[in-house]
N, C-alpha and C positions, 0 to 999 in steps of 0.2 A: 402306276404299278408299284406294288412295294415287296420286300422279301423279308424274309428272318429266320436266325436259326439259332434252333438249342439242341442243349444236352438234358437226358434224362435219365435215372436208373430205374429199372424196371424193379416191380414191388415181388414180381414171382418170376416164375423159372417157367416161360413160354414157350411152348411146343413149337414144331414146325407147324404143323396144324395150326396151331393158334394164331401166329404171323402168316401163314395163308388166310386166314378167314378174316382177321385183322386189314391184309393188305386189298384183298377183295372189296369188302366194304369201304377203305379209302378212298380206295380207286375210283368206286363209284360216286360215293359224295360228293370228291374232290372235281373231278369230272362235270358233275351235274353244278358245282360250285366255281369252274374255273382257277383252281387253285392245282400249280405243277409243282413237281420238289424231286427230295431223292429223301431215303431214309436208312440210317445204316443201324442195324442193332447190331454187339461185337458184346462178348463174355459180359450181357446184363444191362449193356450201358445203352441207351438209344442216341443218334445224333441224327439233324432233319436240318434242312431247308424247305421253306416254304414259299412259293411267289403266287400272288395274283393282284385283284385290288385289297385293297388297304381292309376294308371293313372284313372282308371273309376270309384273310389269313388273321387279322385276328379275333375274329369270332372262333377260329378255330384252332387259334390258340390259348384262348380262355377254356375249350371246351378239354384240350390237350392238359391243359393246367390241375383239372378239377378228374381229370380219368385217375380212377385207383390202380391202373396198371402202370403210373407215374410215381416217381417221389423225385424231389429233389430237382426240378423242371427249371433250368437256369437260360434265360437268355443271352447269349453273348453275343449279337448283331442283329440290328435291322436298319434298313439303307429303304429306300426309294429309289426306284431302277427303271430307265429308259426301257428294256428290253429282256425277256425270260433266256435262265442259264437252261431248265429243262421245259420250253416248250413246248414236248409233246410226251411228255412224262406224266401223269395222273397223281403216280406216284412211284416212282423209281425204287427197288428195294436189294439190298445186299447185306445177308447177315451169317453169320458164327455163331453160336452159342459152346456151354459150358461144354457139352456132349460131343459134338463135331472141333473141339478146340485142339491141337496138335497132330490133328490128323494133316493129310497130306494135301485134301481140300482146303482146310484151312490155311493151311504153309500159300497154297496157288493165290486162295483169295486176297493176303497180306501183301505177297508181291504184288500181283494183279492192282489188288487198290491203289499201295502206292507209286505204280507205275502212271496210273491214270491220272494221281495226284498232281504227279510234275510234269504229265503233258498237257493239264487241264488250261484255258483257257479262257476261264471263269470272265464273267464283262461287269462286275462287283463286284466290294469288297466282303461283304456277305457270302458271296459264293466263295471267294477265295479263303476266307475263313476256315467252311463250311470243309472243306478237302482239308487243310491244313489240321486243322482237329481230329480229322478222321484220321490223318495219317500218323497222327500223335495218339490217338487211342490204339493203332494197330501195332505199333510199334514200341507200345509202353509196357504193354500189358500185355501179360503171357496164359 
Protein backbone atom coordinates (compact mmCIF):
# COMPACT_ATOMS: atom_id res chain seq x y z
CA UNK A 1 0.00 0.00 0.00
CA UNK A 2 1.52 3.35 -0.68
CA UNK A 3 0.28 7.21 -0.05
CA UNK A 4 1.03 10.65 -1.23
CA UNK A 5 0.30 14.02 -0.94
CA UNK A 6 0.46 17.44 -2.80
CA UNK A 7 -0.49 20.80 -3.20
CA UNK A 8 -1.83 22.52 -6.23
CA UNK A 9 -3.19 25.80 -7.40
CA UNK A 10 -5.97 25.84 -9.32
CA UNK A 11 -5.65 27.46 -13.04
CA UNK A 12 -9.52 28.99 -12.79
CA UNK A 13 -11.93 30.04 -10.37
CA UNK A 14 -14.15 26.59 -9.99
CA UNK A 15 -17.81 26.67 -9.19
CA UNK A 16 -19.38 24.68 -6.64
CA UNK A 17 -20.79 22.93 -9.59
CA UNK A 18 -17.65 22.24 -10.85
CA UNK A 19 -16.13 20.55 -7.69
CA UNK A 20 -19.44 18.52 -7.46
CA UNK A 21 -19.13 17.15 -10.84
CA UNK A 22 -15.20 17.01 -10.46
CA UNK A 23 -15.92 15.08 -7.05
CA UNK A 24 -18.54 12.73 -8.53
CA UNK A 25 -16.29 11.50 -11.24
CA UNK A 26 -13.38 10.88 -8.66
CA UNK A 27 -15.32 9.21 -6.53
CA UNK A 28 -16.23 6.99 -9.07
CA UNK A 29 -12.88 6.19 -10.75
CA UNK A 30 -11.15 6.12 -7.49
CA UNK A 31 -13.62 3.53 -6.37
CA UNK A 32 -13.49 1.42 -9.46
CA UNK A 33 -9.43 2.06 -8.83
CA UNK A 34 -9.21 1.37 -5.11
CA UNK A 35 -7.67 4.44 -4.49
CA UNK A 36 -9.14 6.52 -0.85
CA UNK A 37 -7.82 10.03 0.20
CA UNK A 38 -9.34 13.28 1.25
CA UNK A 39 -9.08 16.45 -0.79
CA UNK A 40 -9.16 20.09 0.47
CA UNK A 41 -9.46 23.06 -1.97
CA UNK A 42 -9.32 26.55 0.23
CA UNK A 43 -9.09 30.22 -1.69
CA UNK A 44 -7.60 28.37 -5.04
CA UNK A 45 -5.14 26.26 -3.66
CA UNK A 46 -5.89 22.27 -3.84
CA UNK A 47 -4.16 19.88 -0.99
CA UNK A 48 -4.86 15.72 -1.45
CA UNK A 49 -3.80 12.67 -0.14
CA UNK A 50 -3.91 9.78 -1.90
CA UNK A 51 -3.63 5.98 -0.74
CA UNK A 52 -3.93 2.55 -2.51
CA UNK A 53 -1.40 0.53 -4.35
CA UNK A 54 1.55 1.99 -5.52
CA UNK A 55 0.87 1.85 -9.60
CA UNK A 56 -2.77 3.54 -9.42
CA UNK A 57 -1.90 6.40 -6.99
CA UNK A 58 0.60 7.17 -9.22
CA UNK A 59 -0.85 6.63 -12.35
CA UNK A 60 -3.06 9.00 -10.97
CA UNK A 61 -0.97 11.29 -10.12
CA UNK A 62 0.75 11.76 -13.41
CA UNK A 63 -2.80 12.15 -14.74
CA UNK A 64 -3.19 14.95 -11.70
CA UNK A 65 0.00 16.37 -12.92
CA UNK A 66 -0.86 16.94 -16.70
CA UNK A 67 -4.93 18.35 -15.76
CA UNK A 68 -4.99 21.96 -16.81
CA UNK A 69 -7.18 22.75 -13.87
CA UNK A 70 -3.45 22.26 -12.12
CA UNK A 71 -0.42 24.45 -12.17
CA UNK A 72 2.08 24.28 -9.91
CA UNK A 73 1.47 20.39 -8.57
CA UNK A 74 4.20 19.91 -5.85
CA UNK A 75 4.74 16.77 -3.97
CA UNK A 76 5.69 16.97 -0.45
CA UNK A 77 5.35 13.23 0.84
CA UNK A 78 4.86 9.75 -0.19
CA UNK A 79 5.60 6.85 2.49
CA UNK A 80 4.52 3.19 2.01
CA UNK A 81 1.95 2.36 4.48
CA UNK A 82 0.82 -0.77 6.55
CA UNK A 83 -2.64 0.33 6.60
CA UNK A 84 -5.33 3.23 4.95
CA UNK A 85 -5.87 6.79 6.98
CA UNK A 86 -9.44 7.08 4.83
CA UNK A 87 -10.42 3.62 4.18
CA UNK A 88 -13.77 4.06 3.25
CA UNK A 89 -13.39 7.50 1.79
CA UNK A 90 -13.37 7.38 -2.38
CA UNK A 91 -12.66 10.63 -1.93
CA UNK A 92 -13.28 12.63 0.99
CA UNK A 93 -13.87 16.65 0.07
CA UNK A 94 -13.93 20.01 2.09
CA UNK A 95 -13.64 23.24 0.34
CA UNK A 96 -13.98 27.34 0.53
CA UNK A 97 -13.47 29.21 -2.16
CA UNK A 98 -12.84 33.09 -3.04
CA UNK A 99 -16.89 33.70 -2.84
CA UNK A 100 -17.89 31.83 0.38
CA UNK A 101 -14.34 33.16 2.04
CA UNK A 102 -15.37 35.32 5.30
CA UNK A 103 -18.60 34.27 5.52
CA UNK A 104 -19.51 32.65 8.66
CA UNK A 105 -19.45 29.02 7.00
CA UNK A 106 -16.19 29.57 6.23
CA UNK A 107 -15.18 31.02 9.89
CA UNK A 108 -17.06 27.19 11.00
CA UNK A 109 -15.02 25.36 8.46
CA UNK A 110 -11.48 26.82 9.64
CA UNK A 111 -12.26 26.01 13.09
CA UNK A 112 -13.95 22.84 12.19
CA UNK A 113 -10.57 21.81 10.25
CA UNK A 114 -8.33 22.57 12.55
CA UNK A 115 -10.05 21.01 15.34
CA UNK A 116 -9.90 17.74 13.37
CA UNK A 117 -6.31 18.56 12.68
CA UNK A 118 -5.26 18.10 16.40
CA UNK A 119 -7.43 15.41 17.11
CA UNK A 120 -6.49 13.48 14.00
CA UNK A 121 -4.79 10.29 14.43
CA UNK A 122 -3.17 9.96 11.22
CA UNK A 123 -1.07 6.12 11.31
CA UNK A 124 1.76 8.08 8.74
CA UNK A 125 3.64 10.46 8.26
CA UNK A 126 2.04 11.42 4.85
CA UNK A 127 -1.10 11.66 6.62
CA UNK A 128 0.17 13.56 9.28
CA UNK A 129 1.68 16.08 6.89
CA UNK A 130 -1.29 16.01 4.87
CA UNK A 131 -3.58 17.91 8.01
CA UNK A 132 -0.62 19.81 9.10
CA UNK A 133 -0.52 21.77 5.66
CA UNK A 134 -4.07 21.95 5.64
CA UNK A 135 -3.98 23.57 8.92
CA UNK A 136 -1.21 25.97 7.67
CA UNK A 137 -3.18 26.92 4.47
CA UNK A 138 -6.37 27.74 6.63
CA UNK A 139 -4.78 29.65 9.03
CA UNK A 140 -2.28 31.55 6.57
CA UNK A 141 -4.47 32.77 4.45
CA UNK A 142 -7.32 35.10 4.61
Amino acid sequence: MYTLTYESKSTGNPTVRDMEELMAHARARNHLEGITGCLIYYMGVFIQVLEGEKCNVLRLFERIKKDKRHSGVHLFSDDEIEERNFPDWAMGYCGIDKNTSGTKESEHFKKNLSLLVDLSASKNITAKLFWRRAKFLITSTN
